[in-house]
C-alpha positions in Angstrom: 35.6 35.6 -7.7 33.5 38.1 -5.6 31.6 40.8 -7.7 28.7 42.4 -7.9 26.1 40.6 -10.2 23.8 43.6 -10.8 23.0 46.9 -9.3 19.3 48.3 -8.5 18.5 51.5 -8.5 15.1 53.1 -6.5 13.4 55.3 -8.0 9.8 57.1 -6.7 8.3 56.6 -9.8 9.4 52.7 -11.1 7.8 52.7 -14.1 9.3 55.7 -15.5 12.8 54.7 -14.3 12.8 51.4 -16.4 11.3 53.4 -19.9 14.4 55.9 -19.5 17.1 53.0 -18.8 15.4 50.8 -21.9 15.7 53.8 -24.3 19.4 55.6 -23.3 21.5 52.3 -22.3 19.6 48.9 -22.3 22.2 47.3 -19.7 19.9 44.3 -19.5 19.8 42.3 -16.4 23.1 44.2 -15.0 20.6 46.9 -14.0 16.9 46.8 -12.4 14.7 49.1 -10.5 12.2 49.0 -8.2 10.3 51.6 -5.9 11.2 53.5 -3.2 10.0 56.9 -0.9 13.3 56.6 0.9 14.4 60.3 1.7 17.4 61.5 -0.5 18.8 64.8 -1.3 22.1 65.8 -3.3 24.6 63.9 -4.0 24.0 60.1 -3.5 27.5 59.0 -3.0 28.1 56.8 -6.1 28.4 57.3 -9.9 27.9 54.9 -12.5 30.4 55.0 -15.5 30.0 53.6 -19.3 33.6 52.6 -20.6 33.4 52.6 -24.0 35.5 52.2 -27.3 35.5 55.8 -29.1 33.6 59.6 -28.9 31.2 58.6 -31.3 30.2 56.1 -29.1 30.2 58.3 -26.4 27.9 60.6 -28.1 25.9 58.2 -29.3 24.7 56.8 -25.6 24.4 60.4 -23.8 22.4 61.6 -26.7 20.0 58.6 -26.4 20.1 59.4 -22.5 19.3 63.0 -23.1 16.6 62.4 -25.4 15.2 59.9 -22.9 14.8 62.3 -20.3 18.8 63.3 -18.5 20.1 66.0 -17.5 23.3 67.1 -18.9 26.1 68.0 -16.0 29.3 68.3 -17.7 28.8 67.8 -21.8 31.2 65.9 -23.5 34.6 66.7 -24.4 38.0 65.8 -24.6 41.0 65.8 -22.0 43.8 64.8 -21.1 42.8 61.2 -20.5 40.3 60.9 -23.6 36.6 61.7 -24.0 33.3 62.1 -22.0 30.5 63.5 -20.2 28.2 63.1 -17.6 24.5 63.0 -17.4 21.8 62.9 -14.2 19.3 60.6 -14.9 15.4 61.3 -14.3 15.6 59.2 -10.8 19.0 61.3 -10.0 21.5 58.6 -10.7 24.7 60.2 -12.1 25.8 58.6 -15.1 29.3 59.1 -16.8 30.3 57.8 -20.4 33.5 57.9 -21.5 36.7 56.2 -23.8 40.7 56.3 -23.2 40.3 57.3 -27.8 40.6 60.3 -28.5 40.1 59.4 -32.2 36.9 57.7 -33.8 38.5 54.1 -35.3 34.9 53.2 -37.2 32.0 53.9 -37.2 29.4 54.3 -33.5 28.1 51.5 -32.0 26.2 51.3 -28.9 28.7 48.5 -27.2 29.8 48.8 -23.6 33.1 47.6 -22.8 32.6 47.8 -18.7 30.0 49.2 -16.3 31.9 50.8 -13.4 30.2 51.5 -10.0 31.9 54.1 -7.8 31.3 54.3 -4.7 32.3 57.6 -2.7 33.8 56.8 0.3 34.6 59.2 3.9 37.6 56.2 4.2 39.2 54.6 1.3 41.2 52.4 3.2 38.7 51.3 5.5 36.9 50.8 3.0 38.9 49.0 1.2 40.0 46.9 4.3 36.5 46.0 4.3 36.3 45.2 1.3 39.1 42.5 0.7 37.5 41.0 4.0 34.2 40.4 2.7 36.4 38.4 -0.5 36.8 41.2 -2.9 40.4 41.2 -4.7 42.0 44.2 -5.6 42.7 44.7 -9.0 44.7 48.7 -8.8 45.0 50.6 -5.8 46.5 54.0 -5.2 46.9 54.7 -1.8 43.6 56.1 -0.1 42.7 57.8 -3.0 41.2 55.3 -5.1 41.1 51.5 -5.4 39.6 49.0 -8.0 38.1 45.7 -7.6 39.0 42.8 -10.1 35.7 41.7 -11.5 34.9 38.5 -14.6 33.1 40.0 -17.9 30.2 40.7 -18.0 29.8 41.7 -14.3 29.9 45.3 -12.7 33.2 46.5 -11.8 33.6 48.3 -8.1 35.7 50.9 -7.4 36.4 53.0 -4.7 37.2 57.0 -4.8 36.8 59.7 -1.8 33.4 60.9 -1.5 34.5 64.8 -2.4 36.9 63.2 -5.2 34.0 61.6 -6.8 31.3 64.4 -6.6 34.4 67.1 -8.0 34.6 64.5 -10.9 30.9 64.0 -11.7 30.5 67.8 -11.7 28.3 68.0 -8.3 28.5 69.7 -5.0 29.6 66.9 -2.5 26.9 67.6 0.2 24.0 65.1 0.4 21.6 63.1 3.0 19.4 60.2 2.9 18.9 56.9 1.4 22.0 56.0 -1.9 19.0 54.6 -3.7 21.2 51.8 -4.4 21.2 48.0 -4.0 23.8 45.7 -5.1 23.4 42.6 -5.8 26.3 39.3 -5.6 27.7 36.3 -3.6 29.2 38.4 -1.4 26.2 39.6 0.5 24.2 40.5 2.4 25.9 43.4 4.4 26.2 46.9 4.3 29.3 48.4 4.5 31.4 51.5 6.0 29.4 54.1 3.6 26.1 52.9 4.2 26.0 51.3 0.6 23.7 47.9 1.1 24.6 44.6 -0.5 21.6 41.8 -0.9 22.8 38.2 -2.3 22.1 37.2 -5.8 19.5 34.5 -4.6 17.1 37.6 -4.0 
């Protein structure tokens, strides 16, 4: 099965990137940075989502990220589909954590049940055409609104939402230029697809 083995995201200042994500989520070898001077302004196109098992939880991981360093954009709280927040990160990735619970069943851990990378595309279909082509299986689609990539345990799960969909969700203004400051890494590659996002293989 296609999937994407690990992300890496660039930061100006690499050093600084790996001490926040070692304190506020320790995803281990699912996530790396390295450096980059690649112009970027606003929003990047992407967020990365924490799906965990209850609000404590929740809480517990986007305090940890807040005391490392992130910046709150929408605090948690509850909704209609459960609990969350999201938070910017110090080298401007946006990260959201959130459960389906709505109730606490025990006490907080700091377990991650799936990392989700979404990438915010001008053409869901397209992109998702492109997608299946390159050996990706679709797991849930809805129409051209969004559309999610089945993916083993362990790995990062994609999913595809519109561009303006995804910045509305994350709490951000939609407008952005430059580099994604994003690398993923999998059998699949390397390519880079409709959106610009750039895929290396796992043997790098």
């Amino acid at each position: 099965m296609t999937s994407i083995e690990s992300i890496t995201l660039e930061s100006s200042d690499r050093a600084a990137a790996e001490a926040f994500y070692a304190k506020a989520f320790d995803l281990g070898d699912r996530l790396h940075c390295r450096a980059s001077e690649a112009p970027t302004s606003g929003f990047r196109a992407y967020t990365l989502s924490l799906v965990v098992s209850q609000p404590s939880t929740v809480d517990s991981l986007l305090g940890t990220a807040i005391d490392a360093g992130a910046t709150v954009i929408k605090p948690a709280k509850k909704s209609l589909w459960g609990y969350g927040g999201v938070v910017q990160a110090p080298d401007g990735a946006l990260w959201k954590v959130a459960t389906s619970a709505k109730k606490d069943s025990g006490p907080a851990t700091r377990e991650i049940d799936d990392i989700i990378l979404l990438l915010g595309a001008e053409d869901v279909a397209a992109s998702k055409q492109f997608y299946v082509e390159h050996g990706l299986t679709v797991a849930r689609s809805f129409g051209r609104k969004y559309v999610e990539f089945a993916a083993p345990p362990n790995s990062v799960k994609l999913a595809l939402y519109g561009r303006s969909a995804l910045a509305k969700d994350a709490g951000v203004p939609a407008d952005g230029t430059g580099s994604h400051r994003l690398v993923l890494t999998s059998d699949a590659g390397p390519f880079t697809d409709p959106d610009g996002f750039t895929w290396q293989p796992a043997s790098n």
